[in-house]
mmCIF file of the N, C-alpha and C atoms, coordinates in Angstrom:
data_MODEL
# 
_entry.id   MODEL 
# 
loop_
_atom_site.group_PDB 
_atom_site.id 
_atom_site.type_symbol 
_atom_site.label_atom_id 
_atom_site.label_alt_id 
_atom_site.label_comp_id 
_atom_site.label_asym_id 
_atom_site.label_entity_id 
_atom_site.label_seq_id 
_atom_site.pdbx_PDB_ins_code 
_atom_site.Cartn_x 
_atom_site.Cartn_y 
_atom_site.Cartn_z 
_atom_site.occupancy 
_atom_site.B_iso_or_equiv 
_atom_site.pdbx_formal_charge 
_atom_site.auth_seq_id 
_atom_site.auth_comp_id 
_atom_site.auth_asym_id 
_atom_site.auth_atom_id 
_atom_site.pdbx_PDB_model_num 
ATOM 1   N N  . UNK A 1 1  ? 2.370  21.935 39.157 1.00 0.00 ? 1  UNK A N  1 
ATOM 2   C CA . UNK A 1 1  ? 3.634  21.860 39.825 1.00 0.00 ? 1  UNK A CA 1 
ATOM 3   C C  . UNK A 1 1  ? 4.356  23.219 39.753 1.00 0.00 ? 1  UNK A C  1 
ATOM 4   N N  . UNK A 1 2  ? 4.070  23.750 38.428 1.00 0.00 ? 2  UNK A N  1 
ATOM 5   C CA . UNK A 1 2  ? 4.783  24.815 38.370 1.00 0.00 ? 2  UNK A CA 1 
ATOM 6   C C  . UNK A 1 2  ? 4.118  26.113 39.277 1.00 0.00 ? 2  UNK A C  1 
ATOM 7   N N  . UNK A 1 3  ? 3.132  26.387 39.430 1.00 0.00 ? 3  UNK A N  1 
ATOM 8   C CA . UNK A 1 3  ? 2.404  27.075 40.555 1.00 0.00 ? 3  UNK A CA 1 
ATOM 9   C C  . UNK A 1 3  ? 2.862  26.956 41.962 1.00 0.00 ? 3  UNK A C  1 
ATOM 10  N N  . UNK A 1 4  ? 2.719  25.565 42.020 1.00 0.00 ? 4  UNK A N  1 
ATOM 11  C CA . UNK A 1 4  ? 3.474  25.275 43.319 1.00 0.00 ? 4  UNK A CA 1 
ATOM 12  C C  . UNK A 1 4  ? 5.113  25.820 43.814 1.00 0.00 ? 4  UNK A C  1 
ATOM 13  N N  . UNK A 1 5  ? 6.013  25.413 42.583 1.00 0.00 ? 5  UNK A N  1 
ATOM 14  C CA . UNK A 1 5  ? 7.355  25.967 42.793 1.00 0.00 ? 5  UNK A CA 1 
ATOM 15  C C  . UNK A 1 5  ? 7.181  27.404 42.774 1.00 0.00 ? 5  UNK A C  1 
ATOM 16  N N  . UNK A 1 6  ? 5.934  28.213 42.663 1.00 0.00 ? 6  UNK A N  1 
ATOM 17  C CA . UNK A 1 6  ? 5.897  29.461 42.295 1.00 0.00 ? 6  UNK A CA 1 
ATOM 18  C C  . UNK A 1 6  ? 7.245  29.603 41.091 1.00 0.00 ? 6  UNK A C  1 
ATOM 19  N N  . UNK A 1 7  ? 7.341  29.070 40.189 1.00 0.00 ? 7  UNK A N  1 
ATOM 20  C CA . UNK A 1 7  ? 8.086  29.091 38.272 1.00 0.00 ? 7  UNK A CA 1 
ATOM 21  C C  . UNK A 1 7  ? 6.693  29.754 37.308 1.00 0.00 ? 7  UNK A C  1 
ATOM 22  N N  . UNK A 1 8  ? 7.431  30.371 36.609 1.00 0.00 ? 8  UNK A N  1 
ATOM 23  C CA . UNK A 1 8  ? 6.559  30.717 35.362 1.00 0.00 ? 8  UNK A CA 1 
ATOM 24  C C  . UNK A 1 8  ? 5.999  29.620 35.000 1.00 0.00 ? 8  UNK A C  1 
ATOM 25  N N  . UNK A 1 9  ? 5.317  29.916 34.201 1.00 0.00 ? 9  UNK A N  1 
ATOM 26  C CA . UNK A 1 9  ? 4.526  28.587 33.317 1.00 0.00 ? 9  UNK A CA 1 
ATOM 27  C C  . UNK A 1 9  ? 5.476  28.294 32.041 1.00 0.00 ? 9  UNK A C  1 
ATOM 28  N N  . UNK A 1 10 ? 5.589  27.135 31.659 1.00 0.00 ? 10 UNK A N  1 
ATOM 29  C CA . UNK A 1 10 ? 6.509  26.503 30.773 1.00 0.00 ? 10 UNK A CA 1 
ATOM 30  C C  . UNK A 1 10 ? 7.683  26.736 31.242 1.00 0.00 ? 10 UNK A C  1 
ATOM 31  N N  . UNK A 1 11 ? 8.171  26.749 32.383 1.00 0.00 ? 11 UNK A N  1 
ATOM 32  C CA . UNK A 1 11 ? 9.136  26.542 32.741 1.00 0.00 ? 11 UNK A CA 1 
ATOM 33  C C  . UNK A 1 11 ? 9.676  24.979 32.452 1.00 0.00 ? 11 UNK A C  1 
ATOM 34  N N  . UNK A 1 12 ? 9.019  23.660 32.864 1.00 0.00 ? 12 UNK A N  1 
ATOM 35  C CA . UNK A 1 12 ? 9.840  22.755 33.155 1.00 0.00 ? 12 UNK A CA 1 
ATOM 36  C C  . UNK A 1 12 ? 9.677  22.333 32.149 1.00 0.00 ? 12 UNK A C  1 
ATOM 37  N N  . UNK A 1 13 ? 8.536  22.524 31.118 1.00 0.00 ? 13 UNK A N  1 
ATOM 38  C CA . UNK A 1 13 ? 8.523  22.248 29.815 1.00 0.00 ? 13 UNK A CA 1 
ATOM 39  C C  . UNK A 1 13 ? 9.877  22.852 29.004 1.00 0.00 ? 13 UNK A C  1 
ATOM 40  N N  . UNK A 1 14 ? 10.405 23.824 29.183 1.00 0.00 ? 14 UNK A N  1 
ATOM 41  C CA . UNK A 1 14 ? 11.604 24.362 28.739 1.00 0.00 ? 14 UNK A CA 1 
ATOM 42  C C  . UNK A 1 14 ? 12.888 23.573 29.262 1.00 0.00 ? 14 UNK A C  1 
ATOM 43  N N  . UNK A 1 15 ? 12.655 23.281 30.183 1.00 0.00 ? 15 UNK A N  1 
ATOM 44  C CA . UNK A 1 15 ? 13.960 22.414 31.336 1.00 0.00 ? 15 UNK A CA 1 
ATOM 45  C C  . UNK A 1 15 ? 14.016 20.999 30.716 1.00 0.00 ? 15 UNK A C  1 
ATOM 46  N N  . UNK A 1 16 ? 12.652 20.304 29.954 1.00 0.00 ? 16 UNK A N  1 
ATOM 47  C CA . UNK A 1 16 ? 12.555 18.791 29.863 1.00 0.00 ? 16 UNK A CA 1 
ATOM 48  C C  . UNK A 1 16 ? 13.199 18.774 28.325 1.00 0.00 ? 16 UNK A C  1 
ATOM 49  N N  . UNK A 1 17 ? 13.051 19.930 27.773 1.00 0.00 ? 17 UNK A N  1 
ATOM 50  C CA . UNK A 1 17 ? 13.496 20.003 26.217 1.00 0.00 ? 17 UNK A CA 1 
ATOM 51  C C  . UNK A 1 17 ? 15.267 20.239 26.254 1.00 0.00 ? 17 UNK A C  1 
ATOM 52  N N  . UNK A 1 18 ? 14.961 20.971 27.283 1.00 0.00 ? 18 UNK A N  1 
ATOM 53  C CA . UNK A 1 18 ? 16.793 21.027 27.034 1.00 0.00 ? 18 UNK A CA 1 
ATOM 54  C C  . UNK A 1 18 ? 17.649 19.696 27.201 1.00 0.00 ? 18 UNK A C  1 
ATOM 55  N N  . UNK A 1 19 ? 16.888 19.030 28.457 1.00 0.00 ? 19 UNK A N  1 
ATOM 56  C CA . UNK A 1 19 ? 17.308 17.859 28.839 1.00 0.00 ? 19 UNK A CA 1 
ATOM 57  C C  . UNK A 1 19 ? 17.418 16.833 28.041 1.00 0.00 ? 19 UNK A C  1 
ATOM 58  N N  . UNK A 1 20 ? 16.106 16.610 26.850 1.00 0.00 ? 20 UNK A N  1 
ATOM 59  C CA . UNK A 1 20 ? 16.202 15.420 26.358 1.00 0.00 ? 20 UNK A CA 1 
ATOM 60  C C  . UNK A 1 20 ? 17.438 15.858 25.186 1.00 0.00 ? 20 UNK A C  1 
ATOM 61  N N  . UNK A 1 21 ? 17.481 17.214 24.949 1.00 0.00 ? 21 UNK A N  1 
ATOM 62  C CA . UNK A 1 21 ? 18.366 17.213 23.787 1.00 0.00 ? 21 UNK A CA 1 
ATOM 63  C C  . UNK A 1 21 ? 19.961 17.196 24.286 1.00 0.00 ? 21 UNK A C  1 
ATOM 64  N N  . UNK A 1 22 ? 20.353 17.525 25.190 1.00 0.00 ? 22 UNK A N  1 
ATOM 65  C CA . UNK A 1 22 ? 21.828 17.400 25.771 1.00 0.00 ? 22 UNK A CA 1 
ATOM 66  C C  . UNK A 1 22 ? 21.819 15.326 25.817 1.00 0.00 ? 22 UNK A C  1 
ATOM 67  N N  . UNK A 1 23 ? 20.539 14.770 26.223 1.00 0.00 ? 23 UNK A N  1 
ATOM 68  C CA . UNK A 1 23 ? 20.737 13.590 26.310 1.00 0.00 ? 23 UNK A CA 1 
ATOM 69  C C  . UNK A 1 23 ? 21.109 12.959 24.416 1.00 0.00 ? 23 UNK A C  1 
ATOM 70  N N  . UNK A 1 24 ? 20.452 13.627 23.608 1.00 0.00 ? 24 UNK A N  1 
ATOM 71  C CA . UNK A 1 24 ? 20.545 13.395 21.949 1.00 0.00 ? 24 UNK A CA 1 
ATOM 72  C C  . UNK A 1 24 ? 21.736 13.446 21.794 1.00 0.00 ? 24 UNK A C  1 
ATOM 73  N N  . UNK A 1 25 ? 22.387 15.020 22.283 1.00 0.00 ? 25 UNK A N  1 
ATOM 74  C CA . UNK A 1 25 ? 23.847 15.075 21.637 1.00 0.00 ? 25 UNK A CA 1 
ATOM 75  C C  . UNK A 1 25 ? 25.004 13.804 22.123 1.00 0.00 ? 25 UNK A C  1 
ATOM 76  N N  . UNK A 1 26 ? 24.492 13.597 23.335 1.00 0.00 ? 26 UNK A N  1 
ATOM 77  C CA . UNK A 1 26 ? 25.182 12.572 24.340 1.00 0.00 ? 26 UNK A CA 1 
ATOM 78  C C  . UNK A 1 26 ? 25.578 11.263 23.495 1.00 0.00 ? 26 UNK A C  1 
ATOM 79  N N  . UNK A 1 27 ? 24.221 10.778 22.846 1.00 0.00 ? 27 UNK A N  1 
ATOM 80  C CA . UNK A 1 27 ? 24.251 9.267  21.766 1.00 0.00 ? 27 UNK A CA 1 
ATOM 81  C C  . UNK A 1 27 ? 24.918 9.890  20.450 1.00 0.00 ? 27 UNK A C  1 
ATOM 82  N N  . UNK A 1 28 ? 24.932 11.108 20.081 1.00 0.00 ? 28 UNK A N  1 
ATOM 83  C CA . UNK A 1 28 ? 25.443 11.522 18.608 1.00 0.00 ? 28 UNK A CA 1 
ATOM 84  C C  . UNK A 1 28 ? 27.330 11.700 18.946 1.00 0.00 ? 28 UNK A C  1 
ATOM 85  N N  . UNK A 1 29 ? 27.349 11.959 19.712 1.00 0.00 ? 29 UNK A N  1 
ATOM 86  C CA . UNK A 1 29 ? 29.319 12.517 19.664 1.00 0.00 ? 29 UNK A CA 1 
ATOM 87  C C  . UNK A 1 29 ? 29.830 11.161 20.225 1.00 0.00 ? 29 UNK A C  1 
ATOM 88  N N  . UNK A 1 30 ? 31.324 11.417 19.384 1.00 0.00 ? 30 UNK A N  1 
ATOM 89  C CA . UNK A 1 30 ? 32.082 9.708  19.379 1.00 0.00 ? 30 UNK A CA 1 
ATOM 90  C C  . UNK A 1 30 ? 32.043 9.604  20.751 1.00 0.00 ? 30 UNK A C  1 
ATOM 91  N N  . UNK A 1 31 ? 32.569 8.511  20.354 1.00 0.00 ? 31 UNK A N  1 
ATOM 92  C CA . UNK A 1 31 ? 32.577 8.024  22.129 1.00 0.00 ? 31 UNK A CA 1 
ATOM 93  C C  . UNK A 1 31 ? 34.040 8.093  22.461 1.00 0.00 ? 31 UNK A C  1 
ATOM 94  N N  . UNK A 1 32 ? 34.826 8.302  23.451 1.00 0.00 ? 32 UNK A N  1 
ATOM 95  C CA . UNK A 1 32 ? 36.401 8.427  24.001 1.00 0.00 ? 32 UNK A CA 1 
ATOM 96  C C  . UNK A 1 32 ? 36.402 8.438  25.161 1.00 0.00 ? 32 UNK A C  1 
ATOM 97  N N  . UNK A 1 33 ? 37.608 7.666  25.590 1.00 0.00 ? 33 UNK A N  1 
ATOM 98  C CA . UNK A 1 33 ? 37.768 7.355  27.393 1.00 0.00 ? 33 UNK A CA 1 
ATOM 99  C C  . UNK A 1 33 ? 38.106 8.388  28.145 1.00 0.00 ? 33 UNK A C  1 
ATOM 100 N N  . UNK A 1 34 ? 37.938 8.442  28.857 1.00 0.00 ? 34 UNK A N  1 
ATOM 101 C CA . UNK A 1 34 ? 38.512 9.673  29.928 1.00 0.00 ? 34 UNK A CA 1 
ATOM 102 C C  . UNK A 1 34 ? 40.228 9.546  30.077 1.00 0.00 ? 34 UNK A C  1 
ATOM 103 N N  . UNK A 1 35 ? 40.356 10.153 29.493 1.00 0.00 ? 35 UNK A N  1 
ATOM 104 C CA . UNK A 1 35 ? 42.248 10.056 29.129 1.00 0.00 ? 35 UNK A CA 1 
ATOM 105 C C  . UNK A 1 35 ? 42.730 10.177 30.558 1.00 0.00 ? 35 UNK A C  1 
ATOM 106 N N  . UNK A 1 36 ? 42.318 10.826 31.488 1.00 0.00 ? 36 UNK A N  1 
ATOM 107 C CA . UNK A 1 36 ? 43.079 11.459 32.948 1.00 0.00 ? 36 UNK A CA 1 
ATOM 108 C C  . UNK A 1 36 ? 43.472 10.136 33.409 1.00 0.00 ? 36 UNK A C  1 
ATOM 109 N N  . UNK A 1 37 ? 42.523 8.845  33.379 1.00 0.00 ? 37 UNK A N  1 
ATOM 110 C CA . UNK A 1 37 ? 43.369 7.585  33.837 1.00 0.00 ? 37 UNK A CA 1 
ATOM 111 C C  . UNK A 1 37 ? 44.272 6.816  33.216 1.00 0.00 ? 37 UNK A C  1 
ATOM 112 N N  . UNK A 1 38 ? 44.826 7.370  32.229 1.00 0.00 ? 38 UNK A N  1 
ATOM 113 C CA . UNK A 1 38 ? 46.236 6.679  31.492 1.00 0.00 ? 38 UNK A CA 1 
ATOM 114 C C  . UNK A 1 38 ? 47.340 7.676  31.491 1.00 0.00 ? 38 UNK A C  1 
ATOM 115 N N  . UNK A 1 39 ? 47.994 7.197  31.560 1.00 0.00 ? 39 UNK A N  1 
ATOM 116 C CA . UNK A 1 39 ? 49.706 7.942  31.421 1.00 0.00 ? 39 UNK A CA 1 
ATOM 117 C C  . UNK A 1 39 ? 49.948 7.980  29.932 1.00 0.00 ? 39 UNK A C  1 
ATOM 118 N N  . UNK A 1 40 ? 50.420 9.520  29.621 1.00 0.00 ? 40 UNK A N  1 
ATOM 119 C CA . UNK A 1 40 ? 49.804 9.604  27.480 1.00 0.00 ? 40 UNK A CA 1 
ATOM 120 C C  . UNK A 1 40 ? 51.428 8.993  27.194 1.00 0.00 ? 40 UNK A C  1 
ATOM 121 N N  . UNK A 1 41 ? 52.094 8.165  28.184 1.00 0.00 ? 41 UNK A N  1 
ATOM 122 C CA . UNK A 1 41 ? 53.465 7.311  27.378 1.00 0.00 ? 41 UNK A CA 1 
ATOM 123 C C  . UNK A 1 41 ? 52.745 6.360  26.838 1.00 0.00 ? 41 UNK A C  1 
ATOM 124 N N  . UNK A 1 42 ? 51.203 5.760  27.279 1.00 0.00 ? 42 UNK A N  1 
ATOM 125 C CA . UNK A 1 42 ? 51.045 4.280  26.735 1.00 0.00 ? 42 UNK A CA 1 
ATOM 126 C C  . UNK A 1 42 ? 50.860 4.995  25.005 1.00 0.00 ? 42 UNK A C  1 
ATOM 127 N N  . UNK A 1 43 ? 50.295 6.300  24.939 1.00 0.00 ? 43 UNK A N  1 
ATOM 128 C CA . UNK A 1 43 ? 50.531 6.266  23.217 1.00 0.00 ? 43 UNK A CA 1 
ATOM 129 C C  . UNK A 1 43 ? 51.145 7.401  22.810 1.00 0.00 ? 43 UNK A C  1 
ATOM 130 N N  . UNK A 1 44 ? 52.076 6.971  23.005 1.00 0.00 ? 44 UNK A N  1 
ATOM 131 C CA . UNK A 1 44 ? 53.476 7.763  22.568 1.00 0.00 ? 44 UNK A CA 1 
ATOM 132 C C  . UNK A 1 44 ? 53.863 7.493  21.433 1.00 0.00 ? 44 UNK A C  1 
ATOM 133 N N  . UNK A 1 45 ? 52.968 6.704  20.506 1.00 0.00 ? 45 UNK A N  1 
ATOM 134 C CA . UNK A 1 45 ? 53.096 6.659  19.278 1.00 0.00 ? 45 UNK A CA 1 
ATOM 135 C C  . UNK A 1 45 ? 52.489 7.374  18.486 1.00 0.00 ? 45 UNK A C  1 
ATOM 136 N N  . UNK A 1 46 ? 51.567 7.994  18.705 1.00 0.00 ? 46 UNK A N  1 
ATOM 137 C CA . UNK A 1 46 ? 49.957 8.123  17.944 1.00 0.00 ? 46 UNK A CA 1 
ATOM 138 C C  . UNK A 1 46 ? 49.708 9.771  19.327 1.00 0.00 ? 46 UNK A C  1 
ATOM 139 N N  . UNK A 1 47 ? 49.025 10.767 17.904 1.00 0.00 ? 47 UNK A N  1 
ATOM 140 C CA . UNK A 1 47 ? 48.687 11.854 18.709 1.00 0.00 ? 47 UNK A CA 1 
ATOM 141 C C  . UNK A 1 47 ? 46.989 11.344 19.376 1.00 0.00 ? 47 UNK A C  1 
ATOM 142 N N  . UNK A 1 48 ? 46.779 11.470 20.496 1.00 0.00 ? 48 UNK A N  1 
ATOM 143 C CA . UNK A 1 48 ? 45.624 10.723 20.975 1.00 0.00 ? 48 UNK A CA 1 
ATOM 144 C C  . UNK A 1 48 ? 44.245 11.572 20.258 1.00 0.00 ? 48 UNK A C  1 
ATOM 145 N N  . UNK A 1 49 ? 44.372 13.030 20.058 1.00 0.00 ? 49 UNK A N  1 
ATOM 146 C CA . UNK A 1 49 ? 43.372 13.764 19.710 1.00 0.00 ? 49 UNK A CA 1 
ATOM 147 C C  . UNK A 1 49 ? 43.250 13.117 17.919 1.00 0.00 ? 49 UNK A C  1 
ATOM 148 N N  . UNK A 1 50 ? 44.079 12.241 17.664 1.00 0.00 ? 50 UNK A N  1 
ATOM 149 C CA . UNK A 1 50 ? 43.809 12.025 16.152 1.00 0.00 ? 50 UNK A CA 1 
ATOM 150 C C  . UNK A 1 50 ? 42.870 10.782 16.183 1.00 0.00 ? 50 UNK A C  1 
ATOM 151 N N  . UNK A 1 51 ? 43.167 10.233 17.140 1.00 0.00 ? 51 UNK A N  1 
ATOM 152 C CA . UNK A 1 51 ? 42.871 8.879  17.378 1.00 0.00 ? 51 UNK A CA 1 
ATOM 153 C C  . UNK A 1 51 ? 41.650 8.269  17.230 1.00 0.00 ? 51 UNK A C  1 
ATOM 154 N N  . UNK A 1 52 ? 40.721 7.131  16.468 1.00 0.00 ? 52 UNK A N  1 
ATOM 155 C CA . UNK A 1 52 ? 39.130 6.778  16.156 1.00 0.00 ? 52 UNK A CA 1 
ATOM 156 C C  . UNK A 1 52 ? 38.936 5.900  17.380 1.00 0.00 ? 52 UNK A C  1 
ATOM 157 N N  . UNK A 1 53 ? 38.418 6.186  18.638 1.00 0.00 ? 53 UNK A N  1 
ATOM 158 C CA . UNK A 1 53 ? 38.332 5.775  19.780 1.00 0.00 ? 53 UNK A CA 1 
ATOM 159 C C  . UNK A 1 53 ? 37.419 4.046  18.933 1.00 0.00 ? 53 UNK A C  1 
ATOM 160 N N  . UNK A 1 54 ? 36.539 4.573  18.144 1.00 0.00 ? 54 UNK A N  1 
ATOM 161 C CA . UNK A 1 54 ? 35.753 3.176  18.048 1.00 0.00 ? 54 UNK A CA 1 
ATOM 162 C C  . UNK A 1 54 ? 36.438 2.377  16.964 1.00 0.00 ? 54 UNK A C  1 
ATOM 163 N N  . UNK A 1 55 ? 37.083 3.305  15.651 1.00 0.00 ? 55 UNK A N  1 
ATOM 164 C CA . UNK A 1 55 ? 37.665 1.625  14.922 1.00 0.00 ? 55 UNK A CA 1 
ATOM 165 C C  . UNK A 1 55 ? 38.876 1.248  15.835 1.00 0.00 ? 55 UNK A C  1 
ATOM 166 N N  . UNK A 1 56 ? 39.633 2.091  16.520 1.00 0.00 ? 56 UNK A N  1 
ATOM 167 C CA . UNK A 1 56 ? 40.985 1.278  17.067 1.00 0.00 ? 56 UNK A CA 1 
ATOM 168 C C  . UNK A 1 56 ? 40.706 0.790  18.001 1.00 0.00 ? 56 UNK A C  1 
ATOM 169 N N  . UNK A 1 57 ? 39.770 0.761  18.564 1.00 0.00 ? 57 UNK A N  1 
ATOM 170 C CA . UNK A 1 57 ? 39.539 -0.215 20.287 1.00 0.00 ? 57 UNK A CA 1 
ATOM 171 C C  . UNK A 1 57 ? 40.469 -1.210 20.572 1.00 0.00 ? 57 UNK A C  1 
ATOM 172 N N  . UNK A 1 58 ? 40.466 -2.177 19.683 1.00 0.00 ? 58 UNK A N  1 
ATOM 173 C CA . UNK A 1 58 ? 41.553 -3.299 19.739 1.00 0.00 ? 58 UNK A CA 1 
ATOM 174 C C  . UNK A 1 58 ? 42.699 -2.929 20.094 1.00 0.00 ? 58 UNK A C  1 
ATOM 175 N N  . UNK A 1 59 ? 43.427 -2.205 19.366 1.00 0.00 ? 59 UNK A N  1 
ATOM 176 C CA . UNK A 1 59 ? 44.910 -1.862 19.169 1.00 0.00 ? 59 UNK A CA 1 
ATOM 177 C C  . UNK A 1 59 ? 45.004 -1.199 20.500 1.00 0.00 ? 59 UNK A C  1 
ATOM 178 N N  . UNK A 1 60 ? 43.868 -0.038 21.334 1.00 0.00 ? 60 UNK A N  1 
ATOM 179 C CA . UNK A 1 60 ? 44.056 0.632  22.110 1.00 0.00 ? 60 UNK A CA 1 
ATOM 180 C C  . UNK A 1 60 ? 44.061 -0.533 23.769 1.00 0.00 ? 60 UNK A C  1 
ATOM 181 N N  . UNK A 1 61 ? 43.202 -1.419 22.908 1.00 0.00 ? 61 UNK A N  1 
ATOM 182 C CA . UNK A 1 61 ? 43.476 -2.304 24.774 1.00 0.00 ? 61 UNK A CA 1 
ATOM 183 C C  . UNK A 1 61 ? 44.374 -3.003 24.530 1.00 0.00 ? 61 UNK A C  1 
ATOM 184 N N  . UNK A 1 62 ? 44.692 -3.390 23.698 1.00 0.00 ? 62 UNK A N  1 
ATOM 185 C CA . UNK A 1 62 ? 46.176 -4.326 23.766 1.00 0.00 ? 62 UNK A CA 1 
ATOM 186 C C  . UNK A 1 62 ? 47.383 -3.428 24.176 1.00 0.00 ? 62 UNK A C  1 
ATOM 187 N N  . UNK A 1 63 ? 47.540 -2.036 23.630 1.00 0.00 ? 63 UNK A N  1 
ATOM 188 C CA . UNK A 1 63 ? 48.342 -1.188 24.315 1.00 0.00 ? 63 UNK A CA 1 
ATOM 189 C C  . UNK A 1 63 ? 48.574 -0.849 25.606 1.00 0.00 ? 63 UNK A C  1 
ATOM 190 N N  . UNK A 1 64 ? 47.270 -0.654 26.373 1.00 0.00 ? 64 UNK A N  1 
ATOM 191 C CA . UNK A 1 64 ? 46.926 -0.799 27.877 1.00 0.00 ? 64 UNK A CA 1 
ATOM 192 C C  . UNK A 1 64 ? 47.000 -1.835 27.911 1.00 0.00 ? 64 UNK A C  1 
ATOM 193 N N  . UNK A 1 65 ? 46.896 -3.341 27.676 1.00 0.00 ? 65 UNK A N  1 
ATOM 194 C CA . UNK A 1 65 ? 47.228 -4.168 28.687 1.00 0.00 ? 65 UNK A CA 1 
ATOM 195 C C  . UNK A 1 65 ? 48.692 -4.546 28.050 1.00 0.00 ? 65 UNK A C  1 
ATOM 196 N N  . UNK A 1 66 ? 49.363 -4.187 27.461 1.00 0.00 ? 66 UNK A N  1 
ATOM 197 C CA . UNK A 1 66 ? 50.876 -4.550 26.819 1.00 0.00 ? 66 UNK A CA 1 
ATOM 198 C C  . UNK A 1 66 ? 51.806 -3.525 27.541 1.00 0.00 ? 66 UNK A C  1 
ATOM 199 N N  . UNK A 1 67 ? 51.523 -2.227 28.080 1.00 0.00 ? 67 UNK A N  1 
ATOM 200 C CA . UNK A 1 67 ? 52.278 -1.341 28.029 1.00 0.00 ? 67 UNK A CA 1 
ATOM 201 C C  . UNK A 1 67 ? 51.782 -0.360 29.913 1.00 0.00 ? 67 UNK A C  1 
ATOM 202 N N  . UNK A 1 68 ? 50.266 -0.719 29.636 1.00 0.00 ? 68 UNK A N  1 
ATOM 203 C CA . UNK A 1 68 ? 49.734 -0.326 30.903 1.00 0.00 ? 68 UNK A CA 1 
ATOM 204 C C  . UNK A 1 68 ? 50.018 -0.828 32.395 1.00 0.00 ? 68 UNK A C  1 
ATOM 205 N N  . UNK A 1 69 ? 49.903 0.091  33.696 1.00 0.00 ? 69 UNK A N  1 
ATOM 206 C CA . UNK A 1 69 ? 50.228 -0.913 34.504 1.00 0.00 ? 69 UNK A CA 1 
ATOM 207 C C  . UNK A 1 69 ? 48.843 -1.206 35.183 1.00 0.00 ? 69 UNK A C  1 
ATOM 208 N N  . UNK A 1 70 ? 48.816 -1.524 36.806 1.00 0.00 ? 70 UNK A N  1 
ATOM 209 C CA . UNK A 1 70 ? 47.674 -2.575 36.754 1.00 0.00 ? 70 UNK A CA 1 
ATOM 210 C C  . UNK A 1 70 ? 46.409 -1.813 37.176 1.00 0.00 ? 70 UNK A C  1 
ATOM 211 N N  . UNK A 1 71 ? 46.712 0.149  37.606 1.00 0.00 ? 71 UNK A N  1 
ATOM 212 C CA . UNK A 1 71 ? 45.289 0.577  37.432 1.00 0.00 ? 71 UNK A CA 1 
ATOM 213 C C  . UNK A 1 71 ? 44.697 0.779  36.197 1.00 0.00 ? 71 UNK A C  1 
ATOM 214 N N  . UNK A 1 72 ? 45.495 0.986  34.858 1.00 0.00 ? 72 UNK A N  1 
ATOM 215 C CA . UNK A 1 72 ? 45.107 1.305  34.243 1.00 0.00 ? 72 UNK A CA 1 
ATOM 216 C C  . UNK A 1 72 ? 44.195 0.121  33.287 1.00 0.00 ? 72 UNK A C  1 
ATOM 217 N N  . UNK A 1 73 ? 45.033 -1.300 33.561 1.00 0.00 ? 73 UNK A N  1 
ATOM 218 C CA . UNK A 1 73 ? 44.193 -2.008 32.890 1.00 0.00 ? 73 UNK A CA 1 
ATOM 219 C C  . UNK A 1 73 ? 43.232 -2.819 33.430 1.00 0.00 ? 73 UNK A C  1 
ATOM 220 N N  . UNK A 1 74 ? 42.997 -1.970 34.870 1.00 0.00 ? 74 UNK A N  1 
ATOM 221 C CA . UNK A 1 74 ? 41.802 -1.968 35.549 1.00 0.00 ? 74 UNK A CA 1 
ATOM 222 C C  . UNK A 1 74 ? 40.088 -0.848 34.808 1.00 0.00 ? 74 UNK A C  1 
ATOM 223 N N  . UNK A 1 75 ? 40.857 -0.194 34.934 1.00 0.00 ? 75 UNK A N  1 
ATOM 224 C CA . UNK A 1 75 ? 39.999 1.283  34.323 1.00 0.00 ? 75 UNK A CA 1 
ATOM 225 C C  . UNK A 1 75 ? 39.466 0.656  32.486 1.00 0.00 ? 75 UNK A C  1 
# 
């Protein structure tokens, strides 16, 4: 294949390694919502960058649906 694309050799072998490892880091870093769809009044209590996206889950959807309006507790 790589002949064909006229690519060096070990090219996609280099491309498949990078890939699976950006996919590794992907499962290793916390997990957090895409903030751009909430308005940062729903936590106007709490600095959001402090925030444990996975132990507070609870507290964080009850906030969105207590405080959120109806795209957000769509999203």
């Amino acid at each position: 294949m790589e002949r064909s694309l006229d690519i060096e050799k070990g090219t996609l072998l280099i491309l498949q390694a990078f890939y699976d490892i950006k996919i590794v880091q992907q499962k290793l870093e916390p997990a957090s919502p895409n903030l751009s769809k909430f308005r940062m009044s729903l936590f106007w209590d709490t600095d959001v960058r402090k925030i444990d996206w996975e132990q507070q889950y609870k507290a964080i959807i009850r906030g969105v649906f207590e405080r959120g309006n109806e795209e957000e507790q769509n999203d």
